[in-house]
N, C-alpha and C positions, 0 to 999 in steps of 0.2 A: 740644498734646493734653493735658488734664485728667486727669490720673489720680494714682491713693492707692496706698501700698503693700501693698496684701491683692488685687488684680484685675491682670484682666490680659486685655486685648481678643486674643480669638480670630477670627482670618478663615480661613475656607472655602476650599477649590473654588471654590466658586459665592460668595462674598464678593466674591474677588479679579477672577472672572467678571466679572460686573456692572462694574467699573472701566471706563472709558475712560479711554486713552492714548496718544497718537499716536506713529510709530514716532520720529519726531525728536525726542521728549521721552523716550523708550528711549535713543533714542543720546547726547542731550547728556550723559545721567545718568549711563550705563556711562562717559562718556569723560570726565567730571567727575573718576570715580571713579580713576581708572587716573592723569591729573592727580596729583589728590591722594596719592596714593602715592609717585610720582614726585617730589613735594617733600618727601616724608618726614615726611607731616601723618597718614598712616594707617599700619595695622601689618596684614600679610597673615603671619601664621607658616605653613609648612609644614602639609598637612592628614594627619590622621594615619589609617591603611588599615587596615581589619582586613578579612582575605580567610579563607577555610578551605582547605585544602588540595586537597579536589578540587574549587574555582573553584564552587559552585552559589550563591555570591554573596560580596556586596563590599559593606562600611561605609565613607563618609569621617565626619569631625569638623573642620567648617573654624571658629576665631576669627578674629576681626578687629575692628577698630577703625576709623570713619569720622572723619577728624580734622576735616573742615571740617561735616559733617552733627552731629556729637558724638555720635556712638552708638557700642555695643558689639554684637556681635549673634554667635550660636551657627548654625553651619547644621547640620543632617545629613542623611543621605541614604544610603539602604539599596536594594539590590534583589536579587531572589531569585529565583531560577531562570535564573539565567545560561546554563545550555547546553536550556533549553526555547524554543520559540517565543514570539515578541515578546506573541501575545496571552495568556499560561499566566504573563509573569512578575510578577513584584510588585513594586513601586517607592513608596516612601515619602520624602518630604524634607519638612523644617522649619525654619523662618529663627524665631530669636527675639530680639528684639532692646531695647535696654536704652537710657533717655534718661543721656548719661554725666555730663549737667550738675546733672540733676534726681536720680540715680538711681534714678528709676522707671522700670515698665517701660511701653514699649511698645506692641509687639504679638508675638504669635506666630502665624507664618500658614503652610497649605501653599506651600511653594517651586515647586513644579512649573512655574508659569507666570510666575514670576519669570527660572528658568532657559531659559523654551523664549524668555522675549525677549529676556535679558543674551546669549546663546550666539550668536545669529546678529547682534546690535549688534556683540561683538568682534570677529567674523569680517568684518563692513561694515568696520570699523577698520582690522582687520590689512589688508585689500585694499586700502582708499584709501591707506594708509601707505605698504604696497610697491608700490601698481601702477604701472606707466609712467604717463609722462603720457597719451603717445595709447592708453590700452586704452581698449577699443570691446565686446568678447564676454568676455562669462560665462557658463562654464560649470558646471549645479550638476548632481553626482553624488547621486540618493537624493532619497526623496520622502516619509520622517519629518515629525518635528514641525520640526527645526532646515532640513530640505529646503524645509518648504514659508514659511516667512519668510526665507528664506536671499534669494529677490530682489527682494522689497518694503527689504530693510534695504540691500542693496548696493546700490540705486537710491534711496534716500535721502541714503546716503554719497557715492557716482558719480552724479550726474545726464545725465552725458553718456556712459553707457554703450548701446550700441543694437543690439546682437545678444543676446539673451538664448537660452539653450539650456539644454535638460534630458534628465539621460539617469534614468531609471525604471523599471521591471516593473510597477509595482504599481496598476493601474487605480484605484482609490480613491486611491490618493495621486498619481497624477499630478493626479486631479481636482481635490484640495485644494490642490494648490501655484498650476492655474491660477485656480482660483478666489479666492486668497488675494490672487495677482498684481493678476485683477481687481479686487478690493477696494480695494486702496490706491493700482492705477496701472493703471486701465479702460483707457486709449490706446495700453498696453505690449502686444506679439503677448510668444508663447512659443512657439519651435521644438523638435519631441520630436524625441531622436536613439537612433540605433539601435548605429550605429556610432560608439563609444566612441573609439577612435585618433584618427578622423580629426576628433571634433569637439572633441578635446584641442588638437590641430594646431590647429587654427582659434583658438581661444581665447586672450583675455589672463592672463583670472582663471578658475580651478578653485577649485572648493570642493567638497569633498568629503564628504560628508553620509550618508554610507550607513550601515549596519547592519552588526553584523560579520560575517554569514553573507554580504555580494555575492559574487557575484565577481570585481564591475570592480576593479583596478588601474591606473593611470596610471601610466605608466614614464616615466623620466627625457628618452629617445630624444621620447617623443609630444611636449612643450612645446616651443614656440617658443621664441628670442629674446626676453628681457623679459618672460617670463610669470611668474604668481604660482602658485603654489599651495598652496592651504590647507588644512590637515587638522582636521574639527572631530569626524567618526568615523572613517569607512571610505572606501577608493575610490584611494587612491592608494599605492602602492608603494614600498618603502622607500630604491629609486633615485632618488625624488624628492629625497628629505632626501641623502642621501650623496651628490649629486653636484650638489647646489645650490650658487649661484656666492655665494649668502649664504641664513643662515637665522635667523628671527624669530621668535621665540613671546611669549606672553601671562606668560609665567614659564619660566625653563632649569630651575629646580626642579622643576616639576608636569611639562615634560616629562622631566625623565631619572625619574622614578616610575612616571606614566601613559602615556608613550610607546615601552616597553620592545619592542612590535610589531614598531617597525620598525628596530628595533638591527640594527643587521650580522651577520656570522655570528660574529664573536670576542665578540657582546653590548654591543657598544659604540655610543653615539649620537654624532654630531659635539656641537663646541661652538657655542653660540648666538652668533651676533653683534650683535643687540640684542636688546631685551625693548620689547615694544609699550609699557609705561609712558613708557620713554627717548623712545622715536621719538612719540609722541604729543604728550610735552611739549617734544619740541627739543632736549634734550640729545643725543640721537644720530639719525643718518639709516639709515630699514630700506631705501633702495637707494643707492647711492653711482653708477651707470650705468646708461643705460636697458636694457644687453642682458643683461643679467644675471637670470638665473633665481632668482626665491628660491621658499625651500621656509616656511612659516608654519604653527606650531605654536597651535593655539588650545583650551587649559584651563581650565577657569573658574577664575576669583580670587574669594575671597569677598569684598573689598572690592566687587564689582560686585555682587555678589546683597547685599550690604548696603546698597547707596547706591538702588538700587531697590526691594528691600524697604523702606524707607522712604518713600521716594515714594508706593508704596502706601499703605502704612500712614499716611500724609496724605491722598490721597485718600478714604480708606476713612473715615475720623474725620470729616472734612467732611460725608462721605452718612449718617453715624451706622450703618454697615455695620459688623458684625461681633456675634460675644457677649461680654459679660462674664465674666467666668467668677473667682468667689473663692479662687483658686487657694491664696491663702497665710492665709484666713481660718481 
């Protein structure tokens, strides 16, 4: 990508919109990225919180460094009105990212839609990682943005998965998650359920996708033998994690931060027994038996929002998408 040190290519919304990218080139990317970590070729530091006291929003500041891509890139990410409704709040994020060979930059682009397809690729990860071999049903709680790619991405990962299930309120979004289904796997049905328990019971994989105002909880008692579940909002209960027979997350760091929810009553989380980086590259195994229930924590790493923020940002330079803009002129 061509560029001087005084500019600096801006993409949009509607920049990033316009891209096509298939979900299997989402997931190689995030799992490149997670790879690369894993051999100690990129650097993920701790992301740092600024909250206010009575909670009506929350800052990160994520750095990191892509060692096999060569970039550096800044994310942030703001949202305001935390205790208003989903439509009243404001949400703002931006990936900027820096060539570490050339030391020019970039690009800097809204994040939003970087994140709504790193989120649910990890989530695809973390499931193929811990699921049995014979899981068959998934189950996704919530019908958001992460709800509704949550089963185009785990049926890119799992292709022999064939009960898919949804539990939902929210008429508009249940419509978008089967419409999304449609889109990328027309031959796939979607069964709605009503009855949250019994279609936990049923199920290999949970993923849990909600809002934080649901009501549903998944208790430890509802999962079968060898079941997964995955926490990427809301929906399952903190007896998952505390009496899981193993438990996996994307980072033990970002969960003992952002996972403080479902701490016990003393405040306390368990410890992690692997980190999806390990179990992705081999160095460790997130199940060790098939009947063993694990609980899967999934946070985003900016190594993933960086290694696909670039992807973009290749895409985008090829279609000559974006503006200029003289930033340091």
């Amino acid at each position: 990508m061509d560029r001087d040190d005084t500019t600096l290519r801006v993409l949009s919304t509607g920049d990033l919109a316009g891209l096509e990218i298939t979900l299997a080139d989402v997931l190689d990317t995030v799992e490149q990225a997670y790879r690369t970590l894993a051999a100690g070729q990129s650097d993920n530091p701790r992301k740092l919180t600024v909250k206010p006291a009575d909670g009506h929003s929350v800052s990160y500041a994520m750095l990191g460094r892509d060692g096999v891509r060569n970039v550096v890139a800044v994310k942030t990410s703001y949202k305001h009105g935390l205790h208003e409704s989903r439509e009243r709040q404001h949400y703002y994020t931006t990936l900027s990212i820096y060539d570490d060979v050339t030391g020019l930059p970039v690009a800097m682009m809204d994040c939003s839609r970087i994140g709504s397809l790193r989120t649910p690729a990890a989530s695809a990860l973390l499931a193929r990682e811990c699921a049995a071999p014979d899981a068959r049903t998934a189950l996704v709680i919530g019908t958001g943005t992460q709800g509704r790619l949550a089963l185009p991405f785990l049926l890119t990962a799992l292709p022999k998965l064939e009960r898919l299930l949804l539990c939902g309120t929210h008429p508009d979004g249940i419509a978008a998650v089967r419409a999304e289904l449609a889109r990328h796997f027309p031959d796939r049905e979607l069964e709605l359920v009503t009855d949250l328990e019994a279609a936990a019971r049923d199920a290999d994989l949970v993923l849990a996708t909600a809002g934080p105002h649901t009501p549903a909880a998944v208790e430890a008692d509802w999962l079968r033998p060898g079941a997964v579940a995955v926490l990427i909002g809301h929906g399952l209960a903190p007896s998952t994690l505390h009496r899981a027979d193993r438990v996996v997350a994307t980072s033990e760091a970002q969960m003992r931060v952002t996972g403080v929810d479902m701490a016990d009553a003393d405040g306390a989380l368990p410890a992690v027994d692997v980190e999806l980086p390990a179990a992705i590259s081999g160095a460790a195994r997130a199940r060790t038996a098939d009947g063993q229930r694990i609980f899967a924590y999934n946070s985003g790493l900016v190594v993933t929002d960086i290694a696909l923020g670039h992807r973009f940002a290749q895409l985008a330079a090829a279609q000559g998408l974006g503006t200029e803009v003289a930033l340091w002129r």
